[in-house]
Structures are given as structure tokens and as C-alpha cells.
N, C-alpha and C positions, 0 to 999 in steps of 0.2 A: 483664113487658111492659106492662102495664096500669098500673104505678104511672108508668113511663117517659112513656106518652101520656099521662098525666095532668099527668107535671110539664112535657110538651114544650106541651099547650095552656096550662099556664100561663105558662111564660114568654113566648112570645109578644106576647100582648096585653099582659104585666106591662112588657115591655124596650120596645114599642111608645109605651108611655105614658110610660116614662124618658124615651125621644128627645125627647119635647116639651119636655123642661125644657132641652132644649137651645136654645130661645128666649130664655133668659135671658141667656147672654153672647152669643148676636148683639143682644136688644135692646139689652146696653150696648156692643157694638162699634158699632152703628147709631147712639149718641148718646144712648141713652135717659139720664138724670139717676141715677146710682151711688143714692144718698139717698132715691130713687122708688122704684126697685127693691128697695131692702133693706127698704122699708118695704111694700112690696107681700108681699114675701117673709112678714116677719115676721107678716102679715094671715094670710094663707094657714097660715102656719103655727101659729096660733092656731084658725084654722078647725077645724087636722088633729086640733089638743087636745082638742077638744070633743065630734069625732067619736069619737077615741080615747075618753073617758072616759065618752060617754053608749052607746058600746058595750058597757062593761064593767059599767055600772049597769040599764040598759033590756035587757030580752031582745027587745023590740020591734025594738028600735031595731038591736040586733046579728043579729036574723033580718033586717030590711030588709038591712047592710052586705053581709053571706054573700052574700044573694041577687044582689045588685049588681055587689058584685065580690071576693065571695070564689074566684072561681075563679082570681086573680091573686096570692092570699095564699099564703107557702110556708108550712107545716106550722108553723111556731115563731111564726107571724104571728096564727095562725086565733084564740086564744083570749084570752091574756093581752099576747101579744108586740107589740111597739111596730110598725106596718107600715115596709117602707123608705122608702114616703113619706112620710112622718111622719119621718125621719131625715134625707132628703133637704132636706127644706122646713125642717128647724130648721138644716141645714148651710151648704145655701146663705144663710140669711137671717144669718147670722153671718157666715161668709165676707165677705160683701157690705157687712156693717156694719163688718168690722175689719181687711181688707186694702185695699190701692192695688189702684188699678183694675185694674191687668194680669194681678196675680194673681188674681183676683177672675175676670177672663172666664178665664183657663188653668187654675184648679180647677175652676171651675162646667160647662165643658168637658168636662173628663176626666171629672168626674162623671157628665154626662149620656153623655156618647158615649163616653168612653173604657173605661168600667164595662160600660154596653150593648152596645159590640162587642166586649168579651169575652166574655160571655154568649151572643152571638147566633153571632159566629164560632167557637167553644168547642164552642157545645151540638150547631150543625152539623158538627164534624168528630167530635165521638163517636158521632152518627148511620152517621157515614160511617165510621171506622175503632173504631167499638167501646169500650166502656171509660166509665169514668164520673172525676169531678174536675175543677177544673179543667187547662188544656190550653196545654201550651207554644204552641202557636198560637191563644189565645184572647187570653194574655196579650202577644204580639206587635200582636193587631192594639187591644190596648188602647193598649201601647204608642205607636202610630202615628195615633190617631186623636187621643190627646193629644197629641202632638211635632206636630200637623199645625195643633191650635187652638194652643196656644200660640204656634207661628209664626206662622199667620196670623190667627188673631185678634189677640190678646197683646201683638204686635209685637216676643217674644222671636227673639234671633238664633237659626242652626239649632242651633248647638253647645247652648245653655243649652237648645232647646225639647225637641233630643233626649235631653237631663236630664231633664227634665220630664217626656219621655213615660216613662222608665225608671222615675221617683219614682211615677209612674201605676200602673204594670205593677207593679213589686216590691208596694204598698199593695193590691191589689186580688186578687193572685195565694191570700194566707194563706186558707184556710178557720177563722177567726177566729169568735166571738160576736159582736164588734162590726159592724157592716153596713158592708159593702165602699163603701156609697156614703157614709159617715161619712172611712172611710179615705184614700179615693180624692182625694175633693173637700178636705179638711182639708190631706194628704200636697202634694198639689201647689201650691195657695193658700199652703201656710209654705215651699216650700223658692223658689217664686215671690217673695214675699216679700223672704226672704233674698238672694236674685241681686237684686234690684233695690237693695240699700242698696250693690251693687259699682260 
């Protein structure tokens, strides 16, 4: 019961802080400059290296992080493990560097929100009907939250975005080593990609 509260205050604030990277494809649906972005990204993600590596070398520096925001770290993260933000931010910043636009806002999407409303709608229905794993209704409403940006961000038709949202869902669903948000954003960005050369 006690490990449960623990991993339910983390995720919270952890999936809280994902959603905001969901400014990244409204900034480029709003017009922001693709080339701005990626380069923003790349910064940022250069940032996350530094912290990553002066946590591993400074115990200073790794008691400051803990204190900050280790309580957002999941167990594989806390010592040696790469954070998901630090996944995310090298994800998106490549994405952004190497796809066309459309796929670029419909991975960076799914990444942020489609990943997060899995976790969020997921964690809520094990609360509610018991049980631990991911959750056929976690991965639905990943599903739907990517078929919703790819449509309307995107400007993919419904049939290809409800593709989309499935390539979302199935990359997200594996309990995998690799970080679902590596999966997620990558999976939908190539097969985005791919629909666009049709």
C-alpha cells in the first residue's frame, strides 16, 4: 500500500510536467519556425546532459537533483538510469531535426499527451478496479489523444490519424527497457513520415 502511494505521488507531478511538452507541437502548429524549435530542443537537451553527467560525478550536485525532484524519478531513474526527460528532450529534438512538419507536431503529440493519458487514465482505473500493468483503457485513451492531434494538429485525414493513434497505443502499451516516451514519439513521427511520401 505504501510503495502504491508512493508511486501514485509520483506520477502525478511526473505526467503533470510531460503535458507541458505538449507546447511543442502547438508552438509549431501556431507557426513557430520548425529550425527554432529543433534547435531550442537540442539546447535543452544538452542542458539535460550536463545535469545527467554532473549528477553522476558530484554527490553535491545529485543530493541537490533528489531533493528537487527526485520524488518524480521512477526506481531505474534514481541512480545510474537516463531520466525520461532526458529521453524525451533528445527525442523530440531529433524528431524535429528529421521529419516534415506534420509528422514532427503528430509524434511530439503523442509523446506528450498520448504517453501521459495513458499513465494518467491507466493509473486511475487500477485505483478504481484494482490490479497493477499497463491497462486496456489506458492504452485506448493514448490511443485517442494521438488520433485527435494528428487530426487536428497534423492536418492528417481521420482514417490515417486513427493509424496514428493505434501506431501510439501498440508502441506505448510493451513494458519494454527502452522509455515509452523514446517509443511513442519515434513510432509515430516514421510511420507519419511514411503516410506522407503517399
Amino acid at each position: 500500500m505504501i510503495a502504491s502511494g508512493v508511486a501514485r505521488g509520483r506520477e502525478v507531478p511526473r505526467k503533470t510536467l510531460h503535458l507541458t511538452t505538449a507546447s511543442i507541437p502547438l508552438f509549431l502548429w501556431f507557426g513557430a519556425p520548425q529550425r527554432a524549435v529543433a534547435m531550442l530542443l537540442v539546447g535543452l537537451f544538452g542542458v539535460a546532459c550536463v545535469v545527467e553527467l554532473a549528477r553522476r560525478r558530484s554527490a553535491v550536485v545529485a543530493a541537490r537533483f533528489d531533493a528537487t525532484v527526485g520524488i518524480m524519478l521512477r526506481p531505474h531513474e534514481v541512480s545510474h538510469g537516463i531520466t525520461g526527460a532526458t529521453w524525451l528532450l533528445a527525442t523530440f529534438a531529433i524528431t524535429c531535426l528529421a521529419a516534415p512538419l506534420p509528422a514532427v507536431i503528430a509524434g511530439t503529440w503523442a509523446g506528450a499527451m498520448g504517453d501521459a493519458s495513458a499513465a494518467l487514465v491507466g493509473g486511475a482505473w487500477r485505483r478504481v478496479r484494482g490490479g497493477s500493468g499497463k491497462t486496456l483503457v489506458g492504452s485506448l485513451a493514448c490511443a485517442a489523444a494521438a488520433t485527435l492531434g494528428a487530426w487536428w494538429l497534423a492536418g492528417f485525414a481521420l482514417a490515417p490519424a486513427v493509424g496514428l493513434g493505434l501506431v501510439a497505443a501498440t508502441a506505448e502499451r510493451p513494458a519494454l527497457t527502452l522509455d515509452d516516451n523514446v517509443r511513442v514519439t519515434a513510432a509515430v513521427a516514421l510511420v507519419a513520415t511514411l503516410l506522407l511520401q503517399f
